[in-house]
Each structure stands twice: as C-alpha cells, then as structure tokens.
N, C-alpha and C positions, 0 to 999 in steps of 0.2 A: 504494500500500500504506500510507504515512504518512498517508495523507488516511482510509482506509476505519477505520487504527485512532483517528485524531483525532476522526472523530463516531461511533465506538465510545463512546471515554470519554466525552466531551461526552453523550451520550444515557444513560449509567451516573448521572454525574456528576446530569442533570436528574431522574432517576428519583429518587434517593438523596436528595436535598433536597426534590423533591415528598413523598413519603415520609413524610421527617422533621417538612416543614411539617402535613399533614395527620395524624400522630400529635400533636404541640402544640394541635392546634385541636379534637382530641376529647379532652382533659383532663380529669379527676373530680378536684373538689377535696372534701376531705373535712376537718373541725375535728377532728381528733384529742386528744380527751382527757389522753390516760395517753403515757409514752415504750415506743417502740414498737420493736421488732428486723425487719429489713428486707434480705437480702442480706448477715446477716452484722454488719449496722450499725447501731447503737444511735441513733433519730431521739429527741430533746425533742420531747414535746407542743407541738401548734400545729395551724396549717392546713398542708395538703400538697395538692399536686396530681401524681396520675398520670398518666402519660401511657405509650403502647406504641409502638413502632417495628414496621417490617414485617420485621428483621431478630429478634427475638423476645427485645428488652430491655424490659425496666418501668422507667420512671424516674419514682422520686419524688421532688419538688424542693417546696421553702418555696417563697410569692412573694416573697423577696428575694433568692432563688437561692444564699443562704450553705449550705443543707444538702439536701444531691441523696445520692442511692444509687438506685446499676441493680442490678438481679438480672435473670433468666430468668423466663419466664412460658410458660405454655400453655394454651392454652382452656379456660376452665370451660364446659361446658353444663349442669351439677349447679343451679348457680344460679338460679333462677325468680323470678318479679313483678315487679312496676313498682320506678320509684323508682331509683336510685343506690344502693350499699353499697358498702363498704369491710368486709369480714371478716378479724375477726384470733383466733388462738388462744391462749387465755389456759394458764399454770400457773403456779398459785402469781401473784405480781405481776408476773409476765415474759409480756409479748403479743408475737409473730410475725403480720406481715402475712401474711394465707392465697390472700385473693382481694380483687379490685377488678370490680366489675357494675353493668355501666351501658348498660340497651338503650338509652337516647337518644342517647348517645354510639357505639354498639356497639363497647363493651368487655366481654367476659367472661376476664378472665384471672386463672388459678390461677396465684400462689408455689409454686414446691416450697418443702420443706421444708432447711434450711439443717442443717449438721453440727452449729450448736448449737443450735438447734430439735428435732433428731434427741436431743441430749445432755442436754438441758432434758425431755424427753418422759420418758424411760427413766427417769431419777430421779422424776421426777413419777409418774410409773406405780405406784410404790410406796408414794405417800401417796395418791392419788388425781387422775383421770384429768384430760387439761387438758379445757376447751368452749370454745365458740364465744362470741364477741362481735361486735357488728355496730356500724357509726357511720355514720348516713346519710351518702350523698355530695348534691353540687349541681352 
C-alpha cells in the first residue's frame, strides 16, 4: 500500500514539473511600453514574458525575475491571425492586460477582468468608453 501510494506521488510529482517545464518553454515575450495593471498588480514598463500552467495561472515575469504577477486565464478563441499579441485595455492612462495570443506558441488566453479593472471601467463609462490596445509579442 506504501509502495502503490509512493509512485502515486512520484508520477503527480513528474507530471507537475513536466507541466510547468513545458509552460516556461512556450513563453510570449512582449516590450511593453506604458505600466500596465495585471492581476490586480501595477507592472513598470519593460519587457515581460508570459507564460501559462496547465493548472490555469498566467504568469508574467521581467527577464531578471524581480517583477512576476499570476492571475487566472481562460481561453481566448475570439482572437485571430498570425503573429504574437499581447492585448490590453486602455481608460483614460490606466491599461489592464486583457489577453496574451500566440499560435506558435499555442497560447490563447483571456485575463478576466480584475475588481479594479471592473472599478476603472464604471467610472470610465461616464467620460467615455475604454479600447483596445495591442503590442506585438516574439
């Protein structure tokens, strides 16, 4: 019984890291302009690479690894063409990551919308509406 549950885990344990290595190795990096809102978390402008899990986080990390934020993601299929993007929605000077698309990587995954994304929207409503902004990925 101790054996059957040891390569239980052990077989969890290899899945979970296969996984995670192969979510690392379809990363979208993308040069981000403008500072960006992400899960809640205010990123400075830079380069960023995303990357998904099979457990159904987005993490965006700098390549010096000092500035990472996870959220939740779920499949875009709305998103079409070639090419890499990164989608974010703009109001007023405040942008929210929306999506990350990348069929070479096959990545398609929508940000929901975050409480203050939701709170930013609602005021914004009443000057006028946010849109869309795109920054190629590579």
């Amino acid at each position: 019984m101790k054996r059957t549950i040891a390569i239980a885990l052990i077989t969890l344990a290899t899945l979970f890291t296969t996984g995670s290595a192969l979510a690392q190795d379809r990363g979208v990096q993308a040069n981000v302009p403008f500072e960006f809102t992400v899960g809640g978390r205010l990123l400075p402008a830079g380069v960023y690479t995303a990357t998904v899990s099979l457990s159904g986080v987005m993490e965006i990390q700098s390549p010096d690894k000092h500035v990472t934020a996870r959220t939740t993601f779920a499949p875009n299929l709305k998103e079409q063409g070639p090419g890499s993007k990164w989608v974010f929605q703009r109001y007023g000077e405040q942008y929210f990551l929306h999506s990350v698309v990348s069929p070479a990587a096959g990545m398609r995954a929508s940000v929901p919308a975050s409480p203050l994304e939701k709170r930013v929207n609602r005021q914004q409503a009443y000057l006028r509406g946010g849109y869309p902004v795109l920054v190629a990925g590579n």
